[in-house]
Backbone as a chain_set.jsonl record, in Angstrom:
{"seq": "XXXXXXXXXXXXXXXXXXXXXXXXXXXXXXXXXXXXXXXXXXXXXXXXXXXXXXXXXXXXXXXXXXXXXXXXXXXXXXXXXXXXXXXXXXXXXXXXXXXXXXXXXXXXXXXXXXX", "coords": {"N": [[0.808, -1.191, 0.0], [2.149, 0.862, 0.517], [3.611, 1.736, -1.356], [1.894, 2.189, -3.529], [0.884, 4.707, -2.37], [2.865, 6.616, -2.813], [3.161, 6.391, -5.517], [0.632, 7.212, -5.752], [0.599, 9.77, -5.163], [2.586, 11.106, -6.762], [1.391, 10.624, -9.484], [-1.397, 11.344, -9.709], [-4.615, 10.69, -10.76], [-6.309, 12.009, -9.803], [-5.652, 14.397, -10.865], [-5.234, 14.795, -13.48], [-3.481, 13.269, -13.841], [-0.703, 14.005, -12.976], [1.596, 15.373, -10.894], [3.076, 15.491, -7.061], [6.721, 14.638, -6.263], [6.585, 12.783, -4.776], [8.44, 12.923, -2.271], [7.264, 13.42, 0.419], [5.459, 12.016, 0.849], [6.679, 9.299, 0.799], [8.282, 9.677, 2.599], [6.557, 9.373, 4.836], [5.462, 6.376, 4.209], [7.443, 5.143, 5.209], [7.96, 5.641, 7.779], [6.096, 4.453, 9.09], [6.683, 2.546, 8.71], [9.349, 1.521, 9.215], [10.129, 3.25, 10.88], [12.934, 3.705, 12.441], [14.674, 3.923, 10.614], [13.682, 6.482, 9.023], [14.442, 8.475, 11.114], [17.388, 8.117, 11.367], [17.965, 8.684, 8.349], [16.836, 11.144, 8.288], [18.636, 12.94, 9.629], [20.416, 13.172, 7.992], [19.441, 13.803, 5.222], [19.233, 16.172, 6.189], [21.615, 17.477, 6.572], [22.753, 17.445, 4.239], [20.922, 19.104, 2.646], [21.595, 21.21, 4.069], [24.611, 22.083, 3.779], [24.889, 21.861, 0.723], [22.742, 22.847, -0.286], [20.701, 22.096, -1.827], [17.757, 20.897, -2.174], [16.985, 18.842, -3.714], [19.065, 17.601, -4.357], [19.09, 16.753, -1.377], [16.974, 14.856, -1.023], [17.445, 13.356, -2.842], [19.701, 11.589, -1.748], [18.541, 10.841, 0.22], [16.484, 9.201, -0.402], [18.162, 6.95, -1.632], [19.403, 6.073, 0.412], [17.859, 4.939, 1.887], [17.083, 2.128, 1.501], [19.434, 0.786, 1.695], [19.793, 1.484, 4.543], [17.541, 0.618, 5.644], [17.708, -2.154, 5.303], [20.179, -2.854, 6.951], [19.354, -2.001, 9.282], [17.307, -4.357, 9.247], [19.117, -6.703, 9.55], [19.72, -5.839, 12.555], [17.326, -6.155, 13.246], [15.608, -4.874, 14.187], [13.987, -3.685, 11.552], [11.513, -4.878, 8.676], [11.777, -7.199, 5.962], [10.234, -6.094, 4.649], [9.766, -3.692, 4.606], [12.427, -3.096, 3.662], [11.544, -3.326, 1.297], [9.674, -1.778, 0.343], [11.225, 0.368, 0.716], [12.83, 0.234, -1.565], [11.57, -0.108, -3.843], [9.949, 2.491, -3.089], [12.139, 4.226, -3.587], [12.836, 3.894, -6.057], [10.703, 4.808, -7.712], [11.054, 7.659, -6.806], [13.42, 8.501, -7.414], [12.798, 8.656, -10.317], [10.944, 10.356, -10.698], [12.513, 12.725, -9.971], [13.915, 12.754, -12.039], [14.124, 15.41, -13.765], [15.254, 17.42, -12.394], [17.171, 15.699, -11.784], [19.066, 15.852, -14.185], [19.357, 18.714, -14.318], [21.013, 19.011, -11.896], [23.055, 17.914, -12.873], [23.934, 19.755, -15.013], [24.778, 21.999, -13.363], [22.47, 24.174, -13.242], [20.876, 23.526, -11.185], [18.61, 25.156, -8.801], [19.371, 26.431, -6.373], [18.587, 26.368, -2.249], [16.896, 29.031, -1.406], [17.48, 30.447, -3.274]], "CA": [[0.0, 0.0, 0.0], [2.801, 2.099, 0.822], [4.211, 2.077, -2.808], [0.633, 2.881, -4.15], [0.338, 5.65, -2.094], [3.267, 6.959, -3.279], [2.755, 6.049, -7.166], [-0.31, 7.741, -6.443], [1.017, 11.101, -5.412], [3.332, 11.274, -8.193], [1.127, 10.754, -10.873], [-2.693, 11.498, -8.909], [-6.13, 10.271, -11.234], [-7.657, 13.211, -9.697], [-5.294, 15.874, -11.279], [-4.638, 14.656, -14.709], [-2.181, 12.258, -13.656], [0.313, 14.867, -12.608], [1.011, 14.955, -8.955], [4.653, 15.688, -6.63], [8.0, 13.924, -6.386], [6.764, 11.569, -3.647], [9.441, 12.599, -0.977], [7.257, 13.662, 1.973], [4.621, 10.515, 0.99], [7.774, 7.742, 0.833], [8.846, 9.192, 4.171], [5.505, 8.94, 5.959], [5.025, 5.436, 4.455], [8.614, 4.966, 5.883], [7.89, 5.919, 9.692], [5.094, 3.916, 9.787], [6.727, 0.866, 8.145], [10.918, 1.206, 9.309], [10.683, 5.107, 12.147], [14.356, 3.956, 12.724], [15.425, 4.075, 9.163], [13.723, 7.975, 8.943], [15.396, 8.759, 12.554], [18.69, 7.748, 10.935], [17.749, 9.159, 7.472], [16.306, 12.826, 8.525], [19.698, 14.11, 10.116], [21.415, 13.177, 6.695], [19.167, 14.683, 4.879], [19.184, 17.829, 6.493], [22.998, 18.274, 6.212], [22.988, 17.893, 2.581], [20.502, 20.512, 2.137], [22.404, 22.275, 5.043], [26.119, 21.769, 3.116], [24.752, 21.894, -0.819], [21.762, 24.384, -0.033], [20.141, 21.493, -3.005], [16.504, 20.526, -1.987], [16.476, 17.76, -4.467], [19.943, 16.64, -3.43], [18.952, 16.205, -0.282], [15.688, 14.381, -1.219], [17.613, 11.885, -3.827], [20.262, 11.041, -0.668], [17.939, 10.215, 1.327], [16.052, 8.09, -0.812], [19.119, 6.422, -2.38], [20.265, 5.411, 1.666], [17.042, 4.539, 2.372], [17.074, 0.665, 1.601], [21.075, 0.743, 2.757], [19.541, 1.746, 5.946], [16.188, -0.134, 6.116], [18.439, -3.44, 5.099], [21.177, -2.725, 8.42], [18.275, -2.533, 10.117], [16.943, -6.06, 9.476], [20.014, -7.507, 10.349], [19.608, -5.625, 13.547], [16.191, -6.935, 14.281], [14.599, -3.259, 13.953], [12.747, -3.122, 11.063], [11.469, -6.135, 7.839], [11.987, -6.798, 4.632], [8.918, -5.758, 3.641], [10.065, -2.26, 5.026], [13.563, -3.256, 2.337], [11.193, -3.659, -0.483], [9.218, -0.557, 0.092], [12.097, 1.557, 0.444], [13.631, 0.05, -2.737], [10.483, 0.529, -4.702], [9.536, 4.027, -3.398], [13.092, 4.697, -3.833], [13.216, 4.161, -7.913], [10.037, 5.93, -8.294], [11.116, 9.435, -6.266], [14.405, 8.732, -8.397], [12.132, 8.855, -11.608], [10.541, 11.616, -10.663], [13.429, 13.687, -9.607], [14.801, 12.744, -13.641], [13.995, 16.195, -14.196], [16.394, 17.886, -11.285], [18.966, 15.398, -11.879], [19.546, 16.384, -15.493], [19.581, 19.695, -13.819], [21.986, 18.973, -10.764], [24.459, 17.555, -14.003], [23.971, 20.195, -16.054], [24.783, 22.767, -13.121], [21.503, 24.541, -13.564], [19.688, 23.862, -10.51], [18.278, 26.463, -8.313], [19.837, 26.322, -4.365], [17.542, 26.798, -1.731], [17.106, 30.215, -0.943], [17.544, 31.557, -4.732]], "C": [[0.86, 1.268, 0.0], [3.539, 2.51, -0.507], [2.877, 2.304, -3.866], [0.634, 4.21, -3.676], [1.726, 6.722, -2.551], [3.542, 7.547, -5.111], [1.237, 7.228, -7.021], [0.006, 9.783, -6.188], [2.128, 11.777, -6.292], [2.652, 11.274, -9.446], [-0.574, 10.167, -10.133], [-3.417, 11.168, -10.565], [-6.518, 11.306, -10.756], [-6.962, 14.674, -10.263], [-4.491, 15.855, -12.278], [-3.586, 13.471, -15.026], [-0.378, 12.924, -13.597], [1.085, 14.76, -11.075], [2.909, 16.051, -8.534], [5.501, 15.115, -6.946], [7.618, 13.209, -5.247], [7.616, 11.637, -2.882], [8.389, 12.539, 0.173], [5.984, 11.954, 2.009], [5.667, 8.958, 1.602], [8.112, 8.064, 2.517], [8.061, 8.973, 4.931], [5.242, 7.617, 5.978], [6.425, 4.507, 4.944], [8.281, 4.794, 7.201], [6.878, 5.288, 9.767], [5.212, 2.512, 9.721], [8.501, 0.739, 8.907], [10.915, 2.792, 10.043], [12.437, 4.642, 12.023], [15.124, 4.502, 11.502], [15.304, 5.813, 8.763], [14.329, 8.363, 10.273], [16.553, 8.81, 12.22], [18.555, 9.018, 9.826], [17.594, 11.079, 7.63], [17.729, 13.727, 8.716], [20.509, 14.077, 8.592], [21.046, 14.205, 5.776], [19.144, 16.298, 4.831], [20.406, 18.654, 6.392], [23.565, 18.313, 5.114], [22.512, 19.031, 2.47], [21.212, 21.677, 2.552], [23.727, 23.11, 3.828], [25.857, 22.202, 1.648], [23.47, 23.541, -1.316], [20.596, 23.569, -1.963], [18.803, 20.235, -2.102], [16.27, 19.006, -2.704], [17.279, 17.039, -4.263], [20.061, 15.795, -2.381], [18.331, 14.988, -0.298], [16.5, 12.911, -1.842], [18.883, 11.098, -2.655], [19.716, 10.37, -0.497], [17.0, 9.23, 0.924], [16.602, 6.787, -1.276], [19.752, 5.726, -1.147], [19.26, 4.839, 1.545], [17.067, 2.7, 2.795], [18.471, 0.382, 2.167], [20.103, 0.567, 4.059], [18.825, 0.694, 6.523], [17.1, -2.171, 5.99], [19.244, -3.877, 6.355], [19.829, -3.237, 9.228], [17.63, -3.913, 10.856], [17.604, -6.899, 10.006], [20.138, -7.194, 11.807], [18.369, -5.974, 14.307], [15.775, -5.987, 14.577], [13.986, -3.09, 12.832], [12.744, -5.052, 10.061], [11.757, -5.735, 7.303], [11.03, -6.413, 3.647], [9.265, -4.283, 3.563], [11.216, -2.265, 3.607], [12.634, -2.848, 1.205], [10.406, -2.699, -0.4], [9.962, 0.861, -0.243], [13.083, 1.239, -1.032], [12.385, 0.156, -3.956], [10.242, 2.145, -4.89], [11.115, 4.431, -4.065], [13.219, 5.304, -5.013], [11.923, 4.8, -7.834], [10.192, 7.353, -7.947], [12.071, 9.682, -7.257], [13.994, 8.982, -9.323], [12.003, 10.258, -11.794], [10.879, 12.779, -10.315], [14.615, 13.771, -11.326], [15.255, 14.488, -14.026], [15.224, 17.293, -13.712], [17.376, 17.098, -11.203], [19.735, 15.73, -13.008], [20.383, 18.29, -15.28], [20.776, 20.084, -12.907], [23.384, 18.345, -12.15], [24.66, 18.703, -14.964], [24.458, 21.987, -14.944], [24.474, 24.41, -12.575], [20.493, 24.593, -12.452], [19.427, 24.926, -9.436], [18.943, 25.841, -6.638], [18.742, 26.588, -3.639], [17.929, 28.45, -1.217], [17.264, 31.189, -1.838], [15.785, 31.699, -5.202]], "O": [[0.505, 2.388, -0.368], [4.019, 3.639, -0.612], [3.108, 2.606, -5.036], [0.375, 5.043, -4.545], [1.335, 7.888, -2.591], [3.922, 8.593, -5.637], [0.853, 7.919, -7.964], [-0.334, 10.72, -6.91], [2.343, 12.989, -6.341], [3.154, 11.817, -10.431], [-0.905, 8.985, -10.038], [-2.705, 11.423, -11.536], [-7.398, 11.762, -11.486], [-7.499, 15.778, -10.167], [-3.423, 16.461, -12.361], [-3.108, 12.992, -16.054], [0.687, 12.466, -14.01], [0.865, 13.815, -10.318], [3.579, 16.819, -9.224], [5.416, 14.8, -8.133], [8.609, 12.959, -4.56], [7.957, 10.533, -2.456], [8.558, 11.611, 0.963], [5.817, 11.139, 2.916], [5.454, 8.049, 2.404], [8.197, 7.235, 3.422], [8.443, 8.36, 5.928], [4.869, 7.122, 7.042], [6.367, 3.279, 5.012], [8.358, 3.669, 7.696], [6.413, 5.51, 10.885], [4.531, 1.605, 10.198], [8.802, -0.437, 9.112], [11.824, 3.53, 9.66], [13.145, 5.445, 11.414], [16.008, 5.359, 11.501], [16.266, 6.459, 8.349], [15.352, 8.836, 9.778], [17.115, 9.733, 12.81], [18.9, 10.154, 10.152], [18.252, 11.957, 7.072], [17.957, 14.819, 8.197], [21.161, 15.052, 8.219], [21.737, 15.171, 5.455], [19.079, 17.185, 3.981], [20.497, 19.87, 6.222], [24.584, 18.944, 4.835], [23.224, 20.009, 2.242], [21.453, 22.714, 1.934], [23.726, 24.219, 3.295], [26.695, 23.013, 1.254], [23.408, 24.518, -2.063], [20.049, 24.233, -2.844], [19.006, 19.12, -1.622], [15.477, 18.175, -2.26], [16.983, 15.878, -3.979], [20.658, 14.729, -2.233], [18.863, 14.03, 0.263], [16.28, 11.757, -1.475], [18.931, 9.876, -2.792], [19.94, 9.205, -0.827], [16.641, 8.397, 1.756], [15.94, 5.753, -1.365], [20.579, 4.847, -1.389], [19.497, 3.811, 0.912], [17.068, 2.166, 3.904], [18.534, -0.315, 3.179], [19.759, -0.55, 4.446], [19.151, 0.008, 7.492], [16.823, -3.124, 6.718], [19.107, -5.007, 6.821], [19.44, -4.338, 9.618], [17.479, -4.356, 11.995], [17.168, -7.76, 10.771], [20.621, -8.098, 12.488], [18.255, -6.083, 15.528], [15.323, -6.132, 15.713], [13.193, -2.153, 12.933], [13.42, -6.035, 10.363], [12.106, -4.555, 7.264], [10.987, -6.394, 2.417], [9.064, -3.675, 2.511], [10.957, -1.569, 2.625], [12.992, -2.098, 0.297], [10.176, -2.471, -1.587], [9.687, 1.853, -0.918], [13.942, 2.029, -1.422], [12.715, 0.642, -5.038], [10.256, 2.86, -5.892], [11.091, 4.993, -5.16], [13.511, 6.47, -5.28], [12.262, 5.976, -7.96], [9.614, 8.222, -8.6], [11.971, 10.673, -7.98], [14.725, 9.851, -9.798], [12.545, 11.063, -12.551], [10.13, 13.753, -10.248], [15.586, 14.473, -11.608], [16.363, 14.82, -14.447], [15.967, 17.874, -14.504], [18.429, 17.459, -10.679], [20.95, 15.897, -12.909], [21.368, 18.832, -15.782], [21.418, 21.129, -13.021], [24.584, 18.558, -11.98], [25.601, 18.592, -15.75], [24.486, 23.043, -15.576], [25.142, 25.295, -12.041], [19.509, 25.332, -12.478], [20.401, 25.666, -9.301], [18.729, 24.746, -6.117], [17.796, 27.067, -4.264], [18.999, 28.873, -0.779], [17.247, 32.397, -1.605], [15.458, 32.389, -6.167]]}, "num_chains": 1, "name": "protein.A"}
């Protein structure tokens, strides 16, 4: 469910089939499926954006640890692998849908936060 509800705010039926980049959806269906993995995840995030001042940077980090993380985890006997296979699903679709800002982050082009 948690990779539907993501799929579905990326590309919504009720608004053309348009939607967000699925970060703040993947991390809610994160904390409700692997909290340790966003607990871990959040401070990283925040010191990319901190350090790069790149919103989308941050975002593709933290999706790109995600299953790293949620995987440690399992072996620690803190989260499943069902939690693995959500965060490796949502993962490639935020990555999809960040295509646009990574072409951007290669090309030099993208906006910082705060511009």
């Amino acid at each position: 469910m948690g990779i539907a509800a993501v799929a579905g705010h990326i590309r919504s039926v009720f608004i053309g089939f348009r939607g967000g980049r699925g970060v703040a959806t993947f991390a809610g269906t994160m904390l409700a499926t692997a909290p340790w993995a966003v607990a871990i995840l959040v401070p990283v995030v925040l010191l990319v954006v901190w350090r790069r001042r790149f919103v989308s940077l941050g975002s593709l980090v933290g999706v790109a640890l995600a299953p790293v993380v949620t995987a440690v985890l399992v072996l620690l006997d803190q989260a499943t692998w069902a939690g693995v296979a959500l965060a490796l699903g949502g993962a490639a679709m935020v990555t999809v849908a960040h295509a646009d800002n990574i072409a951007r982050l290669r090309a030099g082009t993208e906006r910082r936060l705060g511009q």
